[in-house]
C-alpha positions in Angstrom: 135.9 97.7 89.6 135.3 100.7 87.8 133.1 102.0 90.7 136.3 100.7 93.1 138.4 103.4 91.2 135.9 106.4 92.2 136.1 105.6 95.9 138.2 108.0 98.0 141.3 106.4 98.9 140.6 106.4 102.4 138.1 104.0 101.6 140.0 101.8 98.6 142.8 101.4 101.6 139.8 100.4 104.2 140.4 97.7 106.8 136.9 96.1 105.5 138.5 96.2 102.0 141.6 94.3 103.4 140.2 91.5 104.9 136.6 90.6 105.7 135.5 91.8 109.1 133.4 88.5 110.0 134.7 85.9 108.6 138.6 87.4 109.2 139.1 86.3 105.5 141.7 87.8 103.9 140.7 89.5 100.4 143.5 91.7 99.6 146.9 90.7 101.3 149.4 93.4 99.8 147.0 95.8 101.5 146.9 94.0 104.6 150.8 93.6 104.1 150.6 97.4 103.6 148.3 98.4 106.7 150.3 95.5 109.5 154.1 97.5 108.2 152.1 101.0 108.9 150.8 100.2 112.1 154.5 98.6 113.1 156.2 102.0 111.5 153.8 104.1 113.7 154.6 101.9 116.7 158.1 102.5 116.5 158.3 106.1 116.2 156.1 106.3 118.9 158.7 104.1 121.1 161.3 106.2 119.8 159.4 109.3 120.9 158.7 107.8 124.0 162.8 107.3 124.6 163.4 111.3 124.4 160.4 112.2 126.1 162.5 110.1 129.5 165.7 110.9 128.6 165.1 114.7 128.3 162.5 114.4 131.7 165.9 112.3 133.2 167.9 114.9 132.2 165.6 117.3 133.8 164.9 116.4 137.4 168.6 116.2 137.0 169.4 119.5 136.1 166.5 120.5 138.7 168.2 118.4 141.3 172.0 119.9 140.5 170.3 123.8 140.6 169.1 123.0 143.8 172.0 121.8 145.5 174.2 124.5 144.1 171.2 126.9 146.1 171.7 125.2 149.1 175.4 125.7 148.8 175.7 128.9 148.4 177.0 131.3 151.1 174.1 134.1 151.6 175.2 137.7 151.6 173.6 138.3 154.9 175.6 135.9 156.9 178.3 138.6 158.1 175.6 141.2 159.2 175.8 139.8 162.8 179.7 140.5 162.5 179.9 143.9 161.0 177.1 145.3 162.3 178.2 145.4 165.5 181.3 147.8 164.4 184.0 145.9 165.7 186.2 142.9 165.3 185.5 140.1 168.1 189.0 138.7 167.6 191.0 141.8 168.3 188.4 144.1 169.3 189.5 146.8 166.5 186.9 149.2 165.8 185.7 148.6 161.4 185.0 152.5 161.7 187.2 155.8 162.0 190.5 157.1 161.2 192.9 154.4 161.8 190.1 151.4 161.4 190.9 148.6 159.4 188.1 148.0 156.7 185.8 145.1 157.3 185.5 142.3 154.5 184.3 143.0 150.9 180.5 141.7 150.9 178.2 141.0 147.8 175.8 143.2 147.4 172.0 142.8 148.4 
């Protein structure tokens, strides 16, 4: 076993070490114990991964979804240029420019 001792531990830890590849006897059950608990830790941190990878990709299209509405929503700045451009008020026919004019609407800026 001496010779055991001077393999690398990726080899003392091999799956051929564990159990024998041919006839599936088991040689070394800790270490088969040892390999079945890793594989089952590594499974579940990848399941745990996978969980916030959809809920943040949920959360996302969401978010994308929201942005997109509040877009659609909002009143564009060029919707009174028909209006005001022509200088007048179509209600009362007032005139937006000169002396005694009453000022059109605040707008937001381009």
């Amino acid at each position: 076993h001496k010779s055991y001792r001077r393999l690398p531990p990726s080899l003392q830890k091999s799956e051929g070490v564990a159990y024998d590849i041919t006839s599936h006897a088991v040689k070394d059950a800790a270490l088969c114990e040892a390999r079945e608990a890793s594989a089952q830790q590594a499974a579940d941190k990848g399941s745990k991964t996978r969980k916030l990878e959809v809920a943040m990709r949920e959360k996302g299209v969401e978010q994308l979804a929201r942005d997109e509405r509040r877009a659609l929503r909002r009143a564009s700045y060029r919707r009174y240029d028909d209006a005001f451009g022509r200088g007048y008020s179509i209600v009362d026919g007032r005139d937006y420019g000169g002396g005694g004019a009453r000022p059109p609407p605040a707008q937001q800026p381009a």
